[in-house]
Each structure stands twice: as structure tokens, then as C-alpha cells.
N, C-alpha and C positions, 0 to 999 in steps of 0.2 A: 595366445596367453589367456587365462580363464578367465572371465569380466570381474570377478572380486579383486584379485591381481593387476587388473587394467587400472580398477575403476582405484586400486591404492596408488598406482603411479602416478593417475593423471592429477589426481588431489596433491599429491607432492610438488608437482610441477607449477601448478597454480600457486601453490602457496607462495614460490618464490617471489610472487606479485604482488603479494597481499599489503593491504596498508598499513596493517599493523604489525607485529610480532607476539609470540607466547609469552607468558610472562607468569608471576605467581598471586599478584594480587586480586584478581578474580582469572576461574579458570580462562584459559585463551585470551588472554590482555592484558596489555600491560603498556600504558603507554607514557607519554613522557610527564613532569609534575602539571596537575592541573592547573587553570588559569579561571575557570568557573566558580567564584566565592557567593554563594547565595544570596543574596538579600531580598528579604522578604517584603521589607518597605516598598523596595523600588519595583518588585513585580505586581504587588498591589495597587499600585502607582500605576503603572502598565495598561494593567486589564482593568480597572476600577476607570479609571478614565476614557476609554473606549466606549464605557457601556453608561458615563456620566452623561458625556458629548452627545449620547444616541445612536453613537457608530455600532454597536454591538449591543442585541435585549438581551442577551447574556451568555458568561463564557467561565467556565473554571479550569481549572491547571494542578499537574502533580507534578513533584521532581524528586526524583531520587539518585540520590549521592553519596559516595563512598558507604554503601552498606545501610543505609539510611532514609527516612523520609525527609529530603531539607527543605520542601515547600508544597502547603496545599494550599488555592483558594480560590473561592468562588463568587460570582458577580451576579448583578441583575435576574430577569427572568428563564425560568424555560420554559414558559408557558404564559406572556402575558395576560393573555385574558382569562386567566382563572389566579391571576397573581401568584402563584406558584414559585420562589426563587429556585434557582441554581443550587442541585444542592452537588454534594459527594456522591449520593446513589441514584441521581439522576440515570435514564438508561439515555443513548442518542445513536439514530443511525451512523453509523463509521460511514458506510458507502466505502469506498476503494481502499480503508485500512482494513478492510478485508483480504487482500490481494496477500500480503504480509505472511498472514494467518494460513492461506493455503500455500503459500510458498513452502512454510515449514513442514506441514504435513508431506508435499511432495518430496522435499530432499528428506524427512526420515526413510523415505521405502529406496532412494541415490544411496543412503548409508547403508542401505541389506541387499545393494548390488541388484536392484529389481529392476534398474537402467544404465544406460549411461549416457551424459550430456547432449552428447555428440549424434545417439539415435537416430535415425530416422521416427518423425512421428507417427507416420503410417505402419511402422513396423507395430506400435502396439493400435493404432486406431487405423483401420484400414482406409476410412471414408475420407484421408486426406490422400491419398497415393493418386487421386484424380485431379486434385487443386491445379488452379489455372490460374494467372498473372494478368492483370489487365495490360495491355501495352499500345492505349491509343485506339486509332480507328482508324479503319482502311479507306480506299478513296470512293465507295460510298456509304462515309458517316458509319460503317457498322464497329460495333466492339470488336477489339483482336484481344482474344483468349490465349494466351502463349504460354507453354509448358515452362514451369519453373525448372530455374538454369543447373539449380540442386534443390534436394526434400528440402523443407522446414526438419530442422533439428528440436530436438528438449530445448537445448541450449534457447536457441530463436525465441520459444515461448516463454523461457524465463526473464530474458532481457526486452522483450519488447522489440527482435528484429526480426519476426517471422510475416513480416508484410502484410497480416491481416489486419484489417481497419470495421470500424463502426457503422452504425444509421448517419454519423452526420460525417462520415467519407466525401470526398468528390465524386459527385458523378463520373458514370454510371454505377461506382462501387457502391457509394453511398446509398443507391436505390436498391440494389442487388442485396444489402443486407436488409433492408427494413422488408422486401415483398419475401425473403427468406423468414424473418421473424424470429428469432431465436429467441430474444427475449420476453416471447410470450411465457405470464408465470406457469403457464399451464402445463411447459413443456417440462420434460422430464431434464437431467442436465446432458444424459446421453441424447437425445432429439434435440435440444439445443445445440449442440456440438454438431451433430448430423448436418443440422441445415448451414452451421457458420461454416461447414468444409465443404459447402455446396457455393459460398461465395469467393468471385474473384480475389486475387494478390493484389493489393492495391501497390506494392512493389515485389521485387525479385528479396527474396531472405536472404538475411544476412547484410542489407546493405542501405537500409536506414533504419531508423530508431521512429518508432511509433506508437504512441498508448495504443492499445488492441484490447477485446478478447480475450486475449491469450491466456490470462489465468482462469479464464473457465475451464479452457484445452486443458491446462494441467490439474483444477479438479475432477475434470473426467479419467484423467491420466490417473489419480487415486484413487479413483473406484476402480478403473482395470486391473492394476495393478495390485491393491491390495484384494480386491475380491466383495468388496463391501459399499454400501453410497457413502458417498461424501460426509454426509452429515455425520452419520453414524461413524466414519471414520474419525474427525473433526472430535465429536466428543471423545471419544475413546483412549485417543490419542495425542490430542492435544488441547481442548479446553479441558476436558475431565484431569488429566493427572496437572494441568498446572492450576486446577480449582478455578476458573473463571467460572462460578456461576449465573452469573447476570449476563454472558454472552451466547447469541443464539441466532434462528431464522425468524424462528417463529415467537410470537408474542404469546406469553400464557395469560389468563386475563387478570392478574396478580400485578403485571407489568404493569399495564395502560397508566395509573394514577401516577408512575414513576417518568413516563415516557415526555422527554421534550418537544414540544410541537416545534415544526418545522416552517420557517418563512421564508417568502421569497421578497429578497432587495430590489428595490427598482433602482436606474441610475441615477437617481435622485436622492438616495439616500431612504426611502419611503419602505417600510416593513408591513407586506399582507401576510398573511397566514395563510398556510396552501391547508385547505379544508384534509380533517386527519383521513377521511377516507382516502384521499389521495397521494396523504404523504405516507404515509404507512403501510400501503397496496406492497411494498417491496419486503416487508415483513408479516405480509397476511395471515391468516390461520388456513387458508384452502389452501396454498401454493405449494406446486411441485416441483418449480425451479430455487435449487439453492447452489447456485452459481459460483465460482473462486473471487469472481471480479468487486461483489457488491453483497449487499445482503445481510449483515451480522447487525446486530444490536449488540451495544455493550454500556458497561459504566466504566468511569474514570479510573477503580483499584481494578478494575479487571482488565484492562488496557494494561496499565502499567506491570499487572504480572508478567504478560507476553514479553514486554519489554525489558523488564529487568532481568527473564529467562535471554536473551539476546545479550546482555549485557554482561550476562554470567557465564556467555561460551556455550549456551545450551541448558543451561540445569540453573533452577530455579528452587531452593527448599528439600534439597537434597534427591528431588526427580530429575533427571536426563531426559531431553528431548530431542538435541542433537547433539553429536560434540564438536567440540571446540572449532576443530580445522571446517569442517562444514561450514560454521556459523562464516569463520575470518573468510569463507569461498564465495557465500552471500553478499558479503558485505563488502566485498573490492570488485574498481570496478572493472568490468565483462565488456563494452563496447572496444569493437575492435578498432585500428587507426582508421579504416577503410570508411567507417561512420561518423565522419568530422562534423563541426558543428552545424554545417549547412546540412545534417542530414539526421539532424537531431530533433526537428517540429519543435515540441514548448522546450522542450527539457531545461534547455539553458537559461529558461526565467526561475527555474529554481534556485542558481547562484554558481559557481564552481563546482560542479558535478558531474560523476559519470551516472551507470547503473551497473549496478550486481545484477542478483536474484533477487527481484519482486521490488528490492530498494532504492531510493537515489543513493550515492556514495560522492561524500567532500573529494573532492582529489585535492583540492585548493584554497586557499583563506580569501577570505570576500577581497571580491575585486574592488568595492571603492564602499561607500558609507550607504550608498543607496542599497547594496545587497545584503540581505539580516545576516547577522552572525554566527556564527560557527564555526566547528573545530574540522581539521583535516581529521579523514581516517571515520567521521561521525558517518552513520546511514539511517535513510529516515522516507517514512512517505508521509499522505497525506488524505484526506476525503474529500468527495466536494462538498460536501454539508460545513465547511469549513475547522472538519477538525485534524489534528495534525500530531505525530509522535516523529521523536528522534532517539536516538540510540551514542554516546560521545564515551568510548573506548580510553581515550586520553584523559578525560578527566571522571572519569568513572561515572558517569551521569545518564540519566534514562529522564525525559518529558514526554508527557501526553496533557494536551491541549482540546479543551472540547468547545464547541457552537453547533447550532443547528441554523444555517437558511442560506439560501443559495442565488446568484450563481458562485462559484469556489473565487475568491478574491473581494477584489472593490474596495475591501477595507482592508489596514497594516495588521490586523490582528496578528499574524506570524511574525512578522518582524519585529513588533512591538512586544512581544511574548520575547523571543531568542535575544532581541538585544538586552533587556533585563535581566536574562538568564548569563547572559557574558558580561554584560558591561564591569567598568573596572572602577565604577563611583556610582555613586546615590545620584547623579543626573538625571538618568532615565524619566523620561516618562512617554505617557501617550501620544502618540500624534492627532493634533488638533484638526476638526474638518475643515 
């Protein structure tokens, strides 16, 4: 069967699992009446209180609803020591709502038949067709390298089940990527790639769930595939035609006055400021690496184009980036039974969720009051600079949520953001430290 013809069945077949269904009020969605009534009081409430207490130097928020803007607002500092507040054009490291951004790029070239899921990845990158699988140590102490049981598939790399793992892996994975080094900025993203296909499987593919890598694989996957680098692809394709102009690698020196400094919380509550040459190195002006996984700068209205292009089935202001049935294949989720929750690592502190492509996906309504709010069928990720976007099909709603300082959590910022965005009374407010 010819792979245009394949790659239309197998989309059919999926579909049947999707969480949502087509519908006419935005292309590809349609879901049941909404339950999300805005209130602007009680989000300002929210986030004004977070950053009153001192839990947060500062945080702003968009929400768009039914066709609409139905909440912007902004809090405290981005920059305290130059007293700078939080504005709208603030720019902030995303970090990992990067991953999102190359997902879609990848499934445009899915849409023109350039793959299919199920691939091998070595068939278009050759230097994984050697990958080897950690599997313990023989009776003396040495590594056992064991041939993987099947390739890593497309598929693997988009859900997070193709067994590659980080620098802060378990030994001896964990070592084997840091003396590889891929995230040197210096490397190109094909030499970065090179060396992570030079590290072991921290499991066999296919058969846990593990943050990775792996969407760097699938930006190198778009430069094979289309013929062109990432970046260049990235604009062309999809910052350029949905007009995100404030999102990027690299800093032009226009930015910096706009750019929020970044801090680090101690568990004490206590905010330093990580000196900008350090926090900013991941959007330098020398650097060669511009990676799937981390990387973009953005601002708040250029966030939420992305988003509300996702919310629209692909098209955003009368451009097409994917269509519909794509979008609803992303956004349901992909973990197979065989990947139960003991094989899931964090995922499950996200709340009732599987994963798609590149997203978490609601399968489930919050399990008790501890877990923030949300809608089934909703897909969403997150950065660790603590900023965070969801996507709510059912009730026609797009949020992006920005901070900058790390490590990801510590404080309810998210919770205290979604439960406002749901709640069903003017109660809400911040959680108190």
C-alpha cells in the first residue's frame, strides 16, 4: 500500500480513540456546553495574592474563550532589582514549552507522508540502528549493553517511550550522557543527536514512559526530512505564518530590556537571581545548538497564538498549520496499556493524564481537590521556569501562564491559576504559605 494511503488509514483508525469528536464551532471541536465562566476578580485574586504572600516576584496570564480575549493580567516583578514589573511584552524562557512548538513542526512533514509513526528511527537517522539498552551488570560489576528487543519507533519519540533518558539518569546511564555531552551549546543539533544515539537505553522502547531527549531526535528528524535546519524551518513554517514575532533562539539586542530575569527558590522560600549571564547562556547570540526540547523565548500574545492555532484544529487567522484530525491525534492519549502507572516516573503528578504527541492529555476529571482543575479531552504542557499553557476543547478555552525561576514547582502557582479558571464561585483565592 503506498505510505500516503497507509499513512490515511492509520489516522482513521486512531481517530476512533480520540477524545474528542468534529464538530462546527471551531474547526475539529466541538465539545460538550462549557462549565468555564471567567472571572476576572477571582484570577486576580489568584495570582495577585501569590506574588502579595512573596510566593511568586511575578507571574501574568492570558485566557481566551469562545473567540475571544476573556482574561489578561499581570502581577509583581520580572526583573526585581531593576523594579521592572510584569508586563504583556515581557519575553521569558519557555524551557520545555518548546517541545510543543517542534512537535508541530514534525507532524506538518506526518501530514505530506515524509513518515510514518510507526518507522523505524534509524531508517531516516542511521546512528540509532546501533543503540544498546542498559540491562544491569554481569557478575563482575561490568555494564551489560543488550541489543534493543525492537528499533525505537517516530511513535516512541513523540510520547516519551523510546527509553532514552538524561545527565541526571541513574547510573551508569546518567554518566554516559553527561561524558557524551550533547548539550554542549556548541554542538550543532545533528552532533548533539549523534552523541545521544551513542548513549545507552535506560529501558527497552516501548515500555515505560520517560521525559527524554527525544524531542531534540524529532528536531533533527525536521531538518532530514524537510532538507533545511530547524530554525529555519521553525520560522518558515510555523512561527512566521502564525506571526509569533517575539519568539526565537536567539536574543536580538532589542530584547534584553524586555527579558525577565530568572531566579532560583531555595526550599525556604528565599529568591537569588541566577546572574543573567547564566541564565540566559541557553539563548545566547554564539550558540549552535537549537534543540526541539528547550530553547525559544517568547511573550505572553505569542504563546497564546500557538495555542489558540491548537484550539482551532490547526489554523489560526485563516493560516493552516495542521488540520484538524492531526491536531485531535496529538492530543489523545498514545501510552499504551502495557505503560501502567508504575511505568509512568512523574507523569501521574500532573493529575489524570495520559500523553499524546509532545502533550499531557486529561483522560480524567481531578481525582480529589488536591489535584488543580481541569477538563477531560483538555492537552497541556509545561516549562520548568514555571511557566505553563493548556489547550480545553470542551469549553473552547486556550491559557498561557508565565514565571520565571526554578526549580519547576514549590509553589501552587498552577493550581491556583486552573482552579480560578474553573471554579464555579468568586471563592477562589491564593493559597496562603
Amino acid at each position: 500500500m503506498p505510505r500516503i494511503r497507509l499513512h490515511a488509514c492509520l489516522t482513521a483508525l486512531l481517530l476512533l480513540s480520540a477524545a474528542f469528536t468534529a464538530g462546527a464551532a471551531t474547526p475539529g471541536f466541538d465539545g460538550r456546553a462549557g462549565v468555564a465562566r471567567i472571572d476576572r476578580e477571582r484570577i486576580d485574586a489568584a495570582l495577585s495574592g501569590l506574588v502579595d504572600s512573596g510566593q511568586v516576584i511575578g507571574a501574568s496570564a492570558l485566557v481566551w474563550q469562545d473567540g475571544r480575549e476573556a482574561y489578561y493580567g499581570a502581577f509583581g516583578l520580572a526583573d526585581r532589582e531593576a523594579g521592572r514589573p510584569m508586563a504583556r511584552d515581557t519575553l521569558v524562557q519557555i524551557f520545555s514549552m518548546t517541545k510543543p512548538v517542534a512537535g508541530v513542526a514534525l507532524m506538518q512533514l506526518y501530514e505530506q507522508g515524509r513518515f510514518g509513526l510507526d518507522d523505524p528511527v534509524s531508517r531516516y537517522l542511521p546512528e540509532f540502528a546501533a543503540i544498546r539498552v542498559y540491562g544491569g551488570t554481569d557478575a563482575q560489576g561490568q555494564p551489560l549493553l543488550l541489543e534493543p528487543e525492537r528499533p525505537i519507533t517516530i511513535r516512541d519519540l513523540l510520547r516519551h517511550t523510546a527509553g532514552m533518558a538524561g545527565g541526571d539518569a541513574p547510573e551508569p546511564v546518567g554518566g554516559y550522557y553527561r561524558a557524551a555531552d550533547p548539550d554542549n551549546l556548541d554542538n550543532t543539533l545533528e552532533e548533539a543527536v549523534r552523541r545521544m544515539a551513542s548513549v545507552p537505553l535506560l529501558y527497552q522502547p516501548g515500555t515505560q514512559w520517560l521525559y527524554s531527549p527525544a524531542v531534540d531526535v524529532q528536531a533533527r528528524l525536521v531538518e532530514v526530512l524537510s532538507g533545511m535546519p530547524f530554525e529555519r524551518y521553525l520560522q518558515r513554517h510555523v512561527l512566521g505564518p502564525l506571526k509569533m514575532r517575539d519568539t526565537r533562539y536567539t536574543l536580538r539586542a532589542q530584547d534584553w530590556p524586555r527579558m525577565a530575569a530568572l531566579y532560583q527558590r531555595s526550599d525556604d522560600g528565599v529568591f537569588t537571581r541566577i546572574p543573567d549571564a547564566e541564565a540566559y547562556k541557553l539563548n545566547g547570540r554564539q550558540r549552535a545548538l537549537t534543540p526541539g526540547s528547550w530553547g525559544l523565548v517568547s511573550s505572553l500574545d505569542d504563546y497564546m497564538r500557538f495555542a489558540r492555532m491548537l484550539l482551532g484544529g490547526g489554523e489560526l487567522d485563516g493560516v493552516r498549520l495542521l488540520q484538524p484530525a492531526t491536531v485531535r491525534l496529538m492530543a489523545s492519549d498514545a501510552l499504551p496499556a502495557a505503560v501502567g502507572a508504575g511505568r509512568r516516573s512523574w507523569l501521574p503528578s500532573k493529575g489524570q493524564v495520559g500523553f499524546g504527541i509532545d502533550f499531557a492529555v486529561r483522560v480524567a476529571p481531578p481525582a480529589d481537590a488536591e489535584e488543580a482543575s481541569g477538563e477531560v479531552g483538555e492537552f497541556f504542557w509545561d516549562g520548568a521556569a514555571n511557566t505553563l499553557f493548556w489547550v480545553d476543547p470542551a469549553n473552547q478555552l486556550a491559557a498561557v501562564l508565565f514565571a520565571q525561576w526554578l526549580p519547576f514547582g514549590k509553589v501552587p502557582l498552577h493550581k491556583a491559576f486552573r482552579d480560578a479558571v474553573y471554579a464555579d464561585d468568586s471563592s477562589a483565592a491564593a493559597p496562603r504559605p
